[in-house]
C-alpha positions as CSV (number, residue, x, y, z in Angstrom):
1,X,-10.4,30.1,-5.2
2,X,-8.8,27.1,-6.7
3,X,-6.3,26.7,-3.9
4,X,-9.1,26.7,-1.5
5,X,-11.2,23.9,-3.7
6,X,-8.1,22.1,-4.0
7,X,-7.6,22.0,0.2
8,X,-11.1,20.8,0.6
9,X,-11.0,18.0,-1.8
10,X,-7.7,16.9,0.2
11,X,-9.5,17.0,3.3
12,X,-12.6,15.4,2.1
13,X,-10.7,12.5,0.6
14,X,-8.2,12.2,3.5
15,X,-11.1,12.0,5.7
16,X,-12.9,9.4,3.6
17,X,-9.7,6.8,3.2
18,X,-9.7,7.3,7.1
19,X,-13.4,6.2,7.4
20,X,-13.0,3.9,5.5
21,X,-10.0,1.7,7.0
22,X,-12.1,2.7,10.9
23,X,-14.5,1.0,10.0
24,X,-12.9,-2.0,9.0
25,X,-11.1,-2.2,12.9
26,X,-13.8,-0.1,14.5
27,X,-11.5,2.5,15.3
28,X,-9.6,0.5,17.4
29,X,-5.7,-0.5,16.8
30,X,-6.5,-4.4,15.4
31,X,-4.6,-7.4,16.7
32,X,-1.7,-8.8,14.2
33,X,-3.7,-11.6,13.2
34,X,-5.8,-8.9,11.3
35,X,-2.7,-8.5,9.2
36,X,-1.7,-12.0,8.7
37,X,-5.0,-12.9,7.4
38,X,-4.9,-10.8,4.8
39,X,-1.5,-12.0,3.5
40,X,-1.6,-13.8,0.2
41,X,-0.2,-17.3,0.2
42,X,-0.4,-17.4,-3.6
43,X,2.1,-15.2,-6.4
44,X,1.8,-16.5,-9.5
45,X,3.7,-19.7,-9.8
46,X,5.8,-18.7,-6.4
47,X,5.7,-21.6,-3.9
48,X,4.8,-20.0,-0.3
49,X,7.1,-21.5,2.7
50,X,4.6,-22.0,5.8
51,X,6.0,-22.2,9.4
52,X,3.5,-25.0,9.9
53,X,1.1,-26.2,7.9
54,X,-2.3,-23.7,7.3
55,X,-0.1,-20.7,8.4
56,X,0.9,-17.5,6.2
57,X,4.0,-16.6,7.7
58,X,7.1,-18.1,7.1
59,X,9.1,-16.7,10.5
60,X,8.0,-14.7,13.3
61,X,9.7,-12.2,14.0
62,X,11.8,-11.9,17.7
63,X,10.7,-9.7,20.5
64,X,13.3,-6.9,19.7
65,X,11.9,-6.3,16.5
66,X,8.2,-5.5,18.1
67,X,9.5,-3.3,21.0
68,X,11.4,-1.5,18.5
69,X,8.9,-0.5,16.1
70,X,5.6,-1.7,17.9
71,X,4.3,-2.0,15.1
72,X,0.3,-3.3,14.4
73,X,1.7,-6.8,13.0
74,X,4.4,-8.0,10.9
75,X,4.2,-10.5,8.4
76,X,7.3,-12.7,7.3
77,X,7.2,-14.7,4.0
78,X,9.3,-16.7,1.9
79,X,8.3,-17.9,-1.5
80,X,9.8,-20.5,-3.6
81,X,10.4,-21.7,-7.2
82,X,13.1,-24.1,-8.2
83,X,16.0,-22.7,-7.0
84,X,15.0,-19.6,-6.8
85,X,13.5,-17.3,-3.9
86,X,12.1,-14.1,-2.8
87,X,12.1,-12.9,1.0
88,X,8.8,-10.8,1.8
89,X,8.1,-8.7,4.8
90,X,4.8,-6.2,5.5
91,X,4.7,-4.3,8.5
92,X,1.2,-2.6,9.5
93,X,1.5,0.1,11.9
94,X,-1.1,3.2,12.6
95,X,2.2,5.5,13.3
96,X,5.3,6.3,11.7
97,X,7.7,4.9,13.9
98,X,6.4,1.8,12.9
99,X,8.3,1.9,9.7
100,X,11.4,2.9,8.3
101,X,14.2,3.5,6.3
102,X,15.4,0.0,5.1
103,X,18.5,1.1,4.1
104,X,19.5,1.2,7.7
105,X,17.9,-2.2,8.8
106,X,20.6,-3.2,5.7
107,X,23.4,-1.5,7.1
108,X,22.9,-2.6,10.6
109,X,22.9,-6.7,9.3
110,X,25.8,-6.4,7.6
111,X,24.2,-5.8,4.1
112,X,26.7,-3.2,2.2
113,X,24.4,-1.0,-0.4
114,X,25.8,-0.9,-4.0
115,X,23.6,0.6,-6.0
116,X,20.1,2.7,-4.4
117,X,17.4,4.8,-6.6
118,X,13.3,5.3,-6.7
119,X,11.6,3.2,-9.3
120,X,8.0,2.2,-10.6
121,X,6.4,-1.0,-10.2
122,X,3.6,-1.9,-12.6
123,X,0.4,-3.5,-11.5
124,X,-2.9,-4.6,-12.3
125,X,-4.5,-3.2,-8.9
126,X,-3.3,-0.2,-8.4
127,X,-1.4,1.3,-11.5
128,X,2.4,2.5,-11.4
129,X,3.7,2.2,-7.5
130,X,6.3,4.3,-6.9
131,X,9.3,1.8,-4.8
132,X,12.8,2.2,-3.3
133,X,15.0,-0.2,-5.7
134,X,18.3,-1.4,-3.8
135,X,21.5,-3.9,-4.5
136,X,23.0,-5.1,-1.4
137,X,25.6,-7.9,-0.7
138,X,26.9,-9.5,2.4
139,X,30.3,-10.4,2.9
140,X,31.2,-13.9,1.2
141,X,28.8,-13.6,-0.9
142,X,29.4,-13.7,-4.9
143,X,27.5,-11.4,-6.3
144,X,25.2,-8.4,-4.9
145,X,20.9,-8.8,-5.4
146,X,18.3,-7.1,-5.6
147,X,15.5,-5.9,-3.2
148,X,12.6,-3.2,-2.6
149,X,10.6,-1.7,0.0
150,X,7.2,0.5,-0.8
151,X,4.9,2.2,2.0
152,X,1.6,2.4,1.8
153,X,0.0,5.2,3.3
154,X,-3.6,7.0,4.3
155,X,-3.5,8.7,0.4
156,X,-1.2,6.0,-1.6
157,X,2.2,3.9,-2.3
158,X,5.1,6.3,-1.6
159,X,8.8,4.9,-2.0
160,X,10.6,6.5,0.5
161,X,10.3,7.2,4.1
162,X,10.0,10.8,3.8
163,X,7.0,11.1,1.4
164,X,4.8,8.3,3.7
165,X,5.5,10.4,6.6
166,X,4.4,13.7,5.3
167,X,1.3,11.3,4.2
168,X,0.9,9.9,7.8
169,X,1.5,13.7,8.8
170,X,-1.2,15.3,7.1
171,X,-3.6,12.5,7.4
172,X,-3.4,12.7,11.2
173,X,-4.0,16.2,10.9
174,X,-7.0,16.9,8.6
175,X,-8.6,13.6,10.6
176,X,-7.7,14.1,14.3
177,X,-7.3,10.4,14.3
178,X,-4.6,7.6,13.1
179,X,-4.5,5.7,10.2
180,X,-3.1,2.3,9.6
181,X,-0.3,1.9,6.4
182,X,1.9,-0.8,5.6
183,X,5.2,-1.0,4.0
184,X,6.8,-4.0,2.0
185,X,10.2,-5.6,1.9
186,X,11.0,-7.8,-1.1
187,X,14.6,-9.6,-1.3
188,X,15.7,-11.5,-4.2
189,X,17.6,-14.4,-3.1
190,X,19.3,-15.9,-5.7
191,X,22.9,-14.8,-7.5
192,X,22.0,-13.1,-10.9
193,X,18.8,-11.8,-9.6
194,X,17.8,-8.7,-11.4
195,X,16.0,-5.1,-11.0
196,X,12.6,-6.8,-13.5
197,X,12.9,-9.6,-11.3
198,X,12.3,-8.3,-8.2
199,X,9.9,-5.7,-9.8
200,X,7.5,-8.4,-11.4
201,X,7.5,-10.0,-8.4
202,X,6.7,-7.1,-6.1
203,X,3.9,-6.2,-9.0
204,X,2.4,-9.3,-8.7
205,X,2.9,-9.1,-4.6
206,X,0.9,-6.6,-4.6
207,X,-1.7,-7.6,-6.9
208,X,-2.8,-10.7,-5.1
209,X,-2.5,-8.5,-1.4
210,X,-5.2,-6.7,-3.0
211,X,-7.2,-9.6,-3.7
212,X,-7.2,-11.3,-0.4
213,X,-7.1,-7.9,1.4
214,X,-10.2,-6.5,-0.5
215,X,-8.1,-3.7,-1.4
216,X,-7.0,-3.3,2.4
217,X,-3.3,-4.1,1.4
């Protein structure tokens, strides 16, 4: 009897997230300005980098990138303070193949991995989010730093690849249709950065993405 309560609750909630995010885009699959609107261009006392002035990208990506993934949008960020830097990317995609393991986008530019393992990220918005904590280094470079990616799926924040597509799996299934995620990519770029450094900032990411999102992001 539980078991059964317990599968209709999921369905009933996987169907209501669904409903939800439709009828924000109408059912339809958005343009990327939809994404880039929602970006925050405001992290504490970060500096964002516009491309030009009034935008909230810092780079767009090239043409290889889109064919590969074709993805909803993607959204490029740098922010700024002193010296110091953090490299942001979201993605928003209404299928799997639209994200991925970042661990192999590392590999493939010449990023060597040193040090890998699941983490929590505290924030205002939406409690502990669970997150994919990485070291990588480039040849030349002094020292390895730090970075994160998260996903966001129909039901939550998942850290690795694996758990948002099971989420993406089962939401297309109990709903017939396809729902829109995102994932974040957060790159410290300083020498000396540190895990809590690229976790606050990630925390706070996230916490104004909610704001100018209306809890979209």
């Amino acid at each position: 009897m539980y078991a059964r309560m317990f599968v209709l609750l999921a369905l009933l909630l996987g169907f209501g997230a669904f409903n939800n995010l439709n009828a924000l885009t109408q059912g339809k699959r958005p343009p990327e300005s939809w994404l880039i609107d929602m970006l925050p261009t405001k992290v504490g006392d970060w500096l964002f980098v516009p491309d030009n002035p009034g935008s909230k990208i810092t780079r767009k990506q090239d043409q290889k990138t889109y064919d590969e993934l074709d993805p909803i949008g993607i959204g490029e960020q740098n922010y700024i303070r002193g010296n110091l830097g953090f490299n942001v990317v979201v993605i928003a995609g209404n299928q799997m193949e639209s994200f991925h393991d970042q661990r192999w986008c590392f590999v493939a530019q010449g990023w060597t991995i040193t040090e890998e393992k699941e983490v929590l990220v505290s924030t205002q918005s939406r409690g502990q989010v669970p997150a994919f904590y990485v070291r990588i280094k480039r040849e030349g470079m002094s020292s390895d730093v730090p970075a994160m990616f998260i996903f966001h799926g129909p039901s939550g924040y998942h850290a690795t690849t694996s758990a948002a597509s099971r989420d993406f799996f089962w939401n297309e299934l109990t709903t017939g249709s396809k729902h829109i995620g995102f994932s974040y990519r957060f790159i410290a770029q300083w020498p000396g950065a540190t895990e809590e450094d690229v976790k606050s900032f990630a925390g706070a990411y996230i916490d104004e993405a909610y704001k100018t999102s209306n809890g979209v992001l």
